[in-house]
Steps between C-alpha positions, in 0.01 A plus 500: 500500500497244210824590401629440829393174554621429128829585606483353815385119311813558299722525758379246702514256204791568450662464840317159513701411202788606601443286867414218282817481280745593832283289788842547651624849447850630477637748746467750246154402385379514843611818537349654211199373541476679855625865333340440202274812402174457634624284773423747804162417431552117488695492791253637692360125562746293727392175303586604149795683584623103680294342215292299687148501534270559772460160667879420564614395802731695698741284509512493114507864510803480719653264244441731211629836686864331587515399119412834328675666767837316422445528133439877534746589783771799484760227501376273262498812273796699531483664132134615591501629863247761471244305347610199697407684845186611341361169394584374864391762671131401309506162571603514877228763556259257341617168731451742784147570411413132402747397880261700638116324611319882535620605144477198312151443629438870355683347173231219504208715537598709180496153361136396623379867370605434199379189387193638666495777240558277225235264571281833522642578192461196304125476642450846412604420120251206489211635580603771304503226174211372627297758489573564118428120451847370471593176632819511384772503835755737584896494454529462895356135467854398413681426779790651428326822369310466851850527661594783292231736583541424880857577456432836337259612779748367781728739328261767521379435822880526640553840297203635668640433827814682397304782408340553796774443708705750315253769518425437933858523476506852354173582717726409826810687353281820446368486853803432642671803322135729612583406861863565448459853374256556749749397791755696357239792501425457892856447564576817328200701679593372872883623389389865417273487814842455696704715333224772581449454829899470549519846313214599753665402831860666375356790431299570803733610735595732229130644477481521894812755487363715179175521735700569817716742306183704337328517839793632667537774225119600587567528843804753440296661236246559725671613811688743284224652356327558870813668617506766197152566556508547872848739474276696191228537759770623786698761254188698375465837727122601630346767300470850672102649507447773378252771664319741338334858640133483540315773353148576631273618227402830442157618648287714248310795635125460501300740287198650545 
């Protein structure tokens, strides 16, 4: 985190110098200094990426967008098109937020927040020197130091906001895709449910004659099968009976 804000002081020292020594920048200079690397997350604040600062008036911001966007413009820069539209494309995007009452009030508030933070900041470091009995002030006492370290958090403050937006952004995209592939799922459900029940009603007049067929083949079956059995009946001949002589038995004589 040090390191970071090492590397961001360096930077922004040395942009200031270079806005000090061009306080009217060349077409090219304007250009690289809005595609510079590192500049997505400078450009993120309307105000630096105009170079003006909070308080100016909108007409003054006017004024500074039709200069930069001359100096920049495709056809002020034939030999560097690409970069050309880029760098104009940054600084009409930033007029529109700044035209704009809703955003640039939004603009301000990041602002507000973070000289609020500072001030919490630079109160927090006092008492902090306090407490280990030094009277001695801090480096955000300097004015221009002061200025510094509200500029840092407004650039921090701004990069937050991108952050967030960025990830609602993929939030909504996700859900939109869930809903998608869920529509797509219903869509494809209700379209076999059709194709069934259009299979179903084509093939039931088809079913109806396999039924009427079998029955009919019962019937036949059965009214054969009666027939044979009653002609069976007809062609077998009665069985004769047959008598047989009865025999008395034979009385034995009685003894005495």
């Amino acid at each position: 985190m040090a390191h970071e804000e090492q590397s961001f002081n360096e930077f922004y020292t040395e942009v200031k110098e270079i806005e000090k020594r061009d306080s009217v920048l060349t077409s090219k200079q304007q250009i690289d200094r809005l595609l510079r690397p590192g500049a997505t997350y400078f450009n993120l604040n309307p105000f630096e990426v105009l170079q003006l600062d909070c308080d100016t008036p909108l007409e003054q911001i006017k004024k500074k967008y039709r200069s930069l966007s001359i100096l920049v413009h495709p056809d002020k820069n034939p030999d560097n098109l690409e970069r050309a539209q880029q760098a104009f494309e940054i600084i009409s995007k930033a007029y529109k937020t700044l035209e704009n009452e809703t955003t640039r009030k939004k603009c301000l508030e990041v602002y507000e927040e973070a000289k609020d933070r500072t001030d919490m900041m630079i109160a927090e470091k006092k008492k902090k020197l306090k407490k280990e009995g030094k009277h001695e002030g801090v480096p955000e006492d300097d004015p221009s130091k002061y200025k510094h370290a509200i500029y840092v958090m407004v650039m921090k403050l701004f990069a937050d906001i991108e952050r967030r937006r960025q990830q609602l952004e993929v939030r909504d995209m996700e859900e939109r895709k869930r809903k998608r592939e869920a529509e797509i799922e219903e869509e494809e459900q209700r379209d076999l449910q059709k194709e069934w029940q259009k299979n179903f009603e084509e093939s039931r007049q088809s079913r109806v004659n396999s039924w009427h067929t079998f029955q009919a083949g019962s019937s036949s079956s059965s009214s054969s099968s009666s027939v044979a059995t009653a002609e069976k009946v007809k062609s077998k001949k009665p069985k004769k009976a047959k008598y047989t002589s009865f025999n008395p038995p034979k009385i034995k004589p009685e003894t005495r």
